[in-house]
C-alpha positions as CSV (number, residue, x, y, z in Angstrom):
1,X,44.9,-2.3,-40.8
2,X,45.3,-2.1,-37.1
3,X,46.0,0.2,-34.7
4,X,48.4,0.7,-31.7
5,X,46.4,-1.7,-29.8
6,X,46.4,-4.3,-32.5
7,X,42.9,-4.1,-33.4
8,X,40.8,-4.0,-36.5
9,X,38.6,-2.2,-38.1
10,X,36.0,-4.7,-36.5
11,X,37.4,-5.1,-32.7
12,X,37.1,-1.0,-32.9
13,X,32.8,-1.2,-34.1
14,X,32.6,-4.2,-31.6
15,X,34.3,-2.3,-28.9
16,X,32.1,1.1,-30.0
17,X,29.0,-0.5,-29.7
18,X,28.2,0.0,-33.7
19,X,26.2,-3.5,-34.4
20,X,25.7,-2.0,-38.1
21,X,29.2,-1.0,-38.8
22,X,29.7,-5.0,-37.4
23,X,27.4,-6.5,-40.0
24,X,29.1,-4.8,-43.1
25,X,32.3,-5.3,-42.0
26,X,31.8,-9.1,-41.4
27,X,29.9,-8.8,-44.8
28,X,33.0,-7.5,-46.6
29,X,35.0,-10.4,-45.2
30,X,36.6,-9.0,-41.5
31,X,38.2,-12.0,-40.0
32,X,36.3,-12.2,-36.5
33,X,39.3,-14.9,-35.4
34,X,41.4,-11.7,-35.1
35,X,43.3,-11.1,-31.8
36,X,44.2,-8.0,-30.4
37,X,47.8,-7.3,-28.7
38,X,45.7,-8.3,-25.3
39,X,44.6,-11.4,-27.2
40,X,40.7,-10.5,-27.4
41,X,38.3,-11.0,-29.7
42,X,36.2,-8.9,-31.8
43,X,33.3,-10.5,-30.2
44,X,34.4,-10.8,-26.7
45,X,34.6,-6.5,-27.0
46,X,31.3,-6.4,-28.4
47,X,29.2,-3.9,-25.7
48,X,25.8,-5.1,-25.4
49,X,23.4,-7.8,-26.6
50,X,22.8,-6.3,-30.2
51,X,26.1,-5.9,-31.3
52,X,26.6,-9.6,-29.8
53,X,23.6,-10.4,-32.4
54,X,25.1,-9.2,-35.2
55,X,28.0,-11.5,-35.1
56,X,25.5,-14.5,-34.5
57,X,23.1,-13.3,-37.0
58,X,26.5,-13.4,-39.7
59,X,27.1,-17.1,-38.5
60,X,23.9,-18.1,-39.4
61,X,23.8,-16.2,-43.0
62,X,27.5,-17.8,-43.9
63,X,28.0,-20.7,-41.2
64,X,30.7,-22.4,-43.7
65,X,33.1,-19.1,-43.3
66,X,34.7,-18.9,-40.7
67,X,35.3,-21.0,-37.8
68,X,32.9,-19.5,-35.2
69,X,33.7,-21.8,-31.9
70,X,37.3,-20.7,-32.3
71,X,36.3,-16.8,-33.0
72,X,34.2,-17.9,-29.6
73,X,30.8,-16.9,-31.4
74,X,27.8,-19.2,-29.5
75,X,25.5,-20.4,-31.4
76,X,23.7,-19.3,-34.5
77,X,20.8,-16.9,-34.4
78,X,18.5,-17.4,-37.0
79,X,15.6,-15.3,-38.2
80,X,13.4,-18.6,-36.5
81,X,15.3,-18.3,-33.3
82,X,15.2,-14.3,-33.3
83,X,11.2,-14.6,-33.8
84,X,10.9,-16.6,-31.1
85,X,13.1,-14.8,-28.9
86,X,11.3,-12.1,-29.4
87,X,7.8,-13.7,-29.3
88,X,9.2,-14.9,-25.5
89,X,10.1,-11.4,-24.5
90,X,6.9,-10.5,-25.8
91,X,5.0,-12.7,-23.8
92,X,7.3,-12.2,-20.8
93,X,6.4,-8.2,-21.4
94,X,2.1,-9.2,-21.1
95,X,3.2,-10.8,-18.1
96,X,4.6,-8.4,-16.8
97,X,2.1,-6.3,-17.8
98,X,-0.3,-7.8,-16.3
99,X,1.5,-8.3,-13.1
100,X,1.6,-4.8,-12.5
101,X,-1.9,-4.4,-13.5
102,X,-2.7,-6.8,-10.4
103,X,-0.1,-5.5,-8.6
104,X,-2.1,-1.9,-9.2
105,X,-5.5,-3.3,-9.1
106,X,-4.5,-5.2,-5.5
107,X,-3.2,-1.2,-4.4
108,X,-6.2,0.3,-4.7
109,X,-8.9,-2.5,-3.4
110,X,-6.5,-1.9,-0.1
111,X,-6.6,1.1,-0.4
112,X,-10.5,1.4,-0.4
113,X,-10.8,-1.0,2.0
114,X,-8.2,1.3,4.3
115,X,-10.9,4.3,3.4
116,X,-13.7,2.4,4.4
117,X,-12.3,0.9,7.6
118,X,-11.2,4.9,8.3
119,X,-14.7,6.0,7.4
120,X,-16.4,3.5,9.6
121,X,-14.0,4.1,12.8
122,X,-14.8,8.0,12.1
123,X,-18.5,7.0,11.9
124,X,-17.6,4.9,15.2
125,X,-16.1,7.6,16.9
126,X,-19.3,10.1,16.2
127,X,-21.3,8.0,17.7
128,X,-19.1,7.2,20.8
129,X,-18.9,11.0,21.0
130,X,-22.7,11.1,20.7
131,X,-23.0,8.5,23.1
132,X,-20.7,9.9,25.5
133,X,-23.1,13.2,25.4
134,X,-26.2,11.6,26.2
135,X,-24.3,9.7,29.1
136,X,-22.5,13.3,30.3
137,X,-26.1,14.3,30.0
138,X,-27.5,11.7,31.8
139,X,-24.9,11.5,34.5
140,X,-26.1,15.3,35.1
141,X,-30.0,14.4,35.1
142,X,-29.3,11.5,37.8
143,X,-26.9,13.7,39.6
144,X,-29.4,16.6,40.0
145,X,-32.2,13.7,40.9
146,X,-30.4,12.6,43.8
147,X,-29.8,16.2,45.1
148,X,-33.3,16.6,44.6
149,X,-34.2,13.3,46.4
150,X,-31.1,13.7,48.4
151,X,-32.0,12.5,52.0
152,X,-33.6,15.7,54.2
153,X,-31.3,16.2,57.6
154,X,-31.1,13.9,60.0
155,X,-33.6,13.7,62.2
156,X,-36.0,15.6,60.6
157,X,-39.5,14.1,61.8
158,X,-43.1,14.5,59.8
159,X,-44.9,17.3,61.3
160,X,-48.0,14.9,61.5
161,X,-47.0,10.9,61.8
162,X,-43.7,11.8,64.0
163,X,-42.2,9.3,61.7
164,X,-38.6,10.2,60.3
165,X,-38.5,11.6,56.7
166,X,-36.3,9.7,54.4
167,X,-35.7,11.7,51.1
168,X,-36.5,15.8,50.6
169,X,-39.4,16.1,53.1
170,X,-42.8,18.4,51.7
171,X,-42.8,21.7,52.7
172,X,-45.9,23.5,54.1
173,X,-45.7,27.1,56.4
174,X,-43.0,25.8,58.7
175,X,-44.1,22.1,59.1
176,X,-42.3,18.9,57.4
177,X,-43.9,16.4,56.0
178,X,-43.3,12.6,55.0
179,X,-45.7,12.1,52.4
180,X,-48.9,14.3,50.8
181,X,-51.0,12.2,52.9
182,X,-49.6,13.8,55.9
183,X,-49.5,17.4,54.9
184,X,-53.4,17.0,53.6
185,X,-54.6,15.5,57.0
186,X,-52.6,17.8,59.2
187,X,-54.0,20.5,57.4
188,X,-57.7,19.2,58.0
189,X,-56.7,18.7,61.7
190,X,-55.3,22.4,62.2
191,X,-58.7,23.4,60.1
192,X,-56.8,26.0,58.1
Protein backbone atom coordinates (compact mmCIF):
# COMPACT_ATOMS: atom_id res chain seq x y z
CA UNK A 1 0.00 0.00 0.00
CA UNK A 2 1.01 3.61 -0.31
CA UNK A 3 0.29 6.62 1.10
CA UNK A 4 -0.79 10.22 0.05
CA UNK A 5 2.54 10.75 -1.24
CA UNK A 6 2.72 7.65 -3.25
CA UNK A 7 5.24 5.89 -1.28
CA UNK A 8 5.72 2.50 0.17
CA UNK A 9 6.24 0.77 2.91
CA UNK A 10 10.02 0.94 1.95
CA UNK A 11 10.36 4.77 0.54
CA UNK A 12 8.78 5.55 4.26
CA UNK A 13 11.98 3.13 6.31
CA UNK A 14 14.40 4.66 3.55
CA UNK A 15 13.16 8.09 4.15
CA UNK A 16 13.10 7.37 8.25
CA UNK A 17 16.49 6.40 8.35
CA UNK A 18 15.44 2.61 9.54
CA UNK A 19 18.38 0.43 7.55
CA UNK A 20 16.82 -2.70 9.44
CA UNK A 21 13.19 -2.11 8.64
CA UNK A 22 14.99 -1.66 4.76
CA UNK A 23 16.63 -5.18 4.88
CA UNK A 24 13.35 -7.13 5.78
CA UNK A 25 11.35 -5.29 3.62
CA UNK A 26 13.61 -5.90 0.54
CA UNK A 27 13.86 -9.45 2.08
CA UNK A 28 10.04 -9.98 1.84
CA UNK A 29 10.09 -8.80 -1.81
CA UNK A 30 9.54 -4.59 -1.76
CA UNK A 31 10.06 -3.46 -5.21
CA UNK A 32 13.00 -0.86 -4.78
CA UNK A 33 12.09 0.32 -8.64
CA UNK A 34 9.07 1.96 -7.00
CA UNK A 35 8.48 5.76 -7.63
CA UNK A 36 6.85 8.02 -5.58
CA UNK A 37 4.21 10.85 -6.87
CA UNK A 38 7.65 13.14 -7.01
CA UNK A 39 9.19 10.28 -8.98
CA UNK A 40 11.89 9.25 -6.22
CA UNK A 41 13.31 6.34 -5.28
CA UNK A 42 13.35 4.35 -2.30
CA UNK A 43 17.05 4.55 -2.36
CA UNK A 44 17.48 8.12 -3.47
CA UNK A 45 15.35 8.92 0.20
CA UNK A 46 17.60 6.74 2.05
CA UNK A 47 19.18 9.30 4.94
CA UNK A 48 22.61 8.31 5.61
CA UNK A 49 25.35 5.84 4.48
CA UNK A 50 23.90 2.70 6.48
CA UNK A 51 20.61 2.76 5.22
CA UNK A 52 22.35 3.29 1.68
CA UNK A 53 24.16 -0.08 2.69
CA UNK A 54 21.43 -1.97 3.22
CA UNK A 55 20.05 -1.70 -0.19
CA UNK A 56 23.62 -2.52 -1.60
CA UNK A 57 24.23 -5.26 0.78
CA UNK A 58 20.43 -6.83 -0.69
CA UNK A 59 21.96 -6.43 -4.34
CA UNK A 60 24.77 -8.49 -3.52
CA UNK A 61 22.73 -11.34 -1.52
CA UNK A 62 19.94 -11.56 -4.65
CA UNK A 63 21.77 -9.66 -7.64
CA UNK A 64 19.44 -11.64 -10.26
CA UNK A 65 16.14 -9.77 -8.54
CA UNK A 66 15.68 -6.88 -9.36
CA UNK A 67 17.16 -4.48 -11.73
CA UNK A 68 19.44 -2.44 -9.54
CA UNK A 69 20.97 0.32 -12.17
CA UNK A 70 17.40 1.21 -13.02
CA UNK A 71 16.22 1.31 -9.05
CA UNK A 72 19.71 3.55 -9.29
CA UNK A 73 21.41 1.19 -6.61
CA UNK A 74 25.61 1.56 -7.31
CA UNK A 75 27.32 -1.16 -6.99
CA UNK A 76 27.19 -4.30 -4.94
CA UNK A 77 28.63 -4.34 -1.39
CA UNK A 78 29.74 -7.54 -0.51
CA UNK A 79 30.84 -8.98 2.86
CA UNK A 80 34.64 -8.80 0.94
CA UNK A 81 34.17 -5.24 0.01
CA UNK A 82 32.46 -4.21 3.51
CA UNK A 83 35.72 -5.82 5.26
CA UNK A 84 37.84 -3.95 3.39
CA UNK A 85 36.00 -0.85 3.71
CA UNK A 86 36.14 -1.14 6.96
CA UNK A 87 39.80 -2.45 7.32
CA UNK A 88 40.56 1.18 5.25
CA UNK A 89 38.65 3.26 7.78
CA UNK A 90 40.44 1.33 10.25
CA UNK A 91 43.67 2.21 9.10
CA UNK A 92 42.66 5.67 8.12
CA UNK A 93 41.50 5.91 12.08
CA UNK A 94 45.53 4.76 13.29
CA UNK A 95 46.41 7.39 11.12
CA UNK A 96 44.65 9.61 12.38
CA UNK A 97 45.47 8.48 15.57
CA UNK A 98 48.63 8.83 15.29
CA UNK A 99 48.57 12.15 13.66
CA UNK A 100 47.23 13.63 16.59
CA UNK A 101 49.51 11.88 18.79
CA UNK A 102 52.33 13.93 16.77
CA UNK A 103 50.33 16.67 16.48
CA UNK A 104 50.20 16.45 20.65
CA UNK A 105 53.65 15.25 21.12
CA UNK A 106 54.93 18.33 18.64
CA UNK A 107 52.50 20.76 21.34
CA UNK A 108 54.23 20.02 24.18
CA UNK A 109 58.15 19.75 22.97
CA UNK A 110 57.08 23.71 21.99
CA UNK A 111 55.84 24.13 24.65
CA UNK A 112 58.87 23.10 26.80
CA UNK A 113 61.04 24.58 24.72
CA UNK A 114 58.72 28.07 25.24
CA UNK A 115 59.32 27.26 29.21
CA UNK A 116 62.81 26.94 28.86
CA UNK A 117 63.53 29.93 26.64
CA UNK A 118 61.15 31.83 29.48
CA UNK A 119 63.16 30.34 32.26
CA UNK A 120 66.47 31.30 30.67
CA UNK A 121 65.43 35.09 29.77
CA UNK A 122 64.14 35.19 33.65
CA UNK A 123 67.53 33.72 34.55
CA UNK A 124 68.88 36.50 31.99
CA UNK A 125 67.09 39.13 33.49
CA UNK A 126 68.42 38.24 37.31
CA UNK A 127 71.55 38.54 36.27
CA UNK A 128 71.20 41.80 34.26
CA UNK A 129 69.45 43.00 37.42
CA UNK A 130 72.38 41.71 39.44
CA UNK A 131 74.66 43.24 37.12
CA UNK A 132 73.03 46.43 36.96
CA UNK A 133 73.56 46.52 41.00
CA UNK A 134 77.12 46.01 41.12
CA UNK A 135 77.40 48.70 38.26
CA UNK A 136 74.85 51.19 40.37
CA UNK A 137 77.26 50.19 43.06
CA UNK A 138 80.17 50.81 41.37
CA UNK A 139 79.06 54.05 39.65
CA UNK A 140 78.71 55.19 43.47
CA UNK A 141 82.24 53.94 44.59
CA UNK A 142 83.93 55.90 41.48
CA UNK A 143 81.68 58.73 42.08
CA UNK A 144 82.55 59.16 45.82
CA UNK A 145 86.52 58.52 44.61
CA UNK A 146 86.52 61.43 42.43
CA UNK A 147 84.94 63.64 45.16
CA UNK A 148 87.46 62.33 47.27
CA UNK A 149 90.33 62.96 44.70
CA UNK A 150 88.27 65.72 43.33
CA UNK A 151 90.85 68.55 42.49
CA UNK A 152 91.58 70.98 45.86
CA UNK A 153 90.68 74.86 44.83
CA UNK A 154 92.40 76.51 42.50
CA UNK A 155 95.38 77.87 43.40
CA UNK A 156 95.97 76.19 46.35
CA UNK A 157 99.88 75.97 46.71
CA UNK A 158 101.97 73.20 48.94
CA UNK A 159 102.83 74.77 52.18
CA UNK A 160 106.51 73.48 51.62
CA UNK A 161 107.50 73.09 47.59
CA UNK A 162 105.19 76.28 46.59
CA UNK A 163 104.21 73.86 43.85
CA UNK A 164 100.35 73.86 42.95
CA UNK A 165 98.26 70.88 44.49
CA UNK A 166 96.52 68.84 41.98
CA UNK A 167 93.90 66.49 43.71
CA UNK A 168 92.70 66.83 47.65
CA UNK A 169 95.83 68.38 49.11
CA UNK A 170 97.13 66.79 52.91
CA UNK A 171 96.13 68.50 55.66
CA UNK A 172 98.35 69.37 58.65
CA UNK A 173 97.45 72.44 61.49
CA UNK A 174 96.66 75.03 58.80
CA UNK A 175 99.25 74.14 56.10
CA UNK A 176 98.56 72.28 52.65
CA UNK A 177 100.51 69.92 51.33
CA UNK A 178 101.21 68.24 47.87
CA UNK A 179 102.46 65.03 48.79
CA UNK A 180 103.58 63.16 52.43
CA UNK A 181 106.99 64.06 51.49
CA UNK A 182 106.26 67.60 51.87
CA UNK A 183 104.26 67.56 55.09
CA UNK A 184 107.17 65.21 56.72
CA UNK A 185 110.05 67.71 55.76
CA UNK A 186 108.14 70.81 56.56
CA UNK A 187 107.56 69.43 59.75
CA UNK A 188 111.36 68.72 60.41
CA UNK A 189 112.15 72.24 59.11
CA UNK A 190 109.52 74.03 61.63
CA UNK A 191 111.21 71.40 64.30
CA UNK A 192 107.73 70.70 65.82
Amino acid sequence: EKNGAGRGALHCAALAGHHRMISLLLELKADPSARDKHGKLPYELAKDKEDRDAFRRFAAAEPDLWDYEACKIPSALTAEMAEEREKKAAERKEKEKARRKEQEKRKKEREREKKKREEEEAEANKTLAAENVLTEREKRALAAERRMMGGAPSGVKCSFCQTEVKGRPFERLTYRYCSTQCVTKHRQQLGA
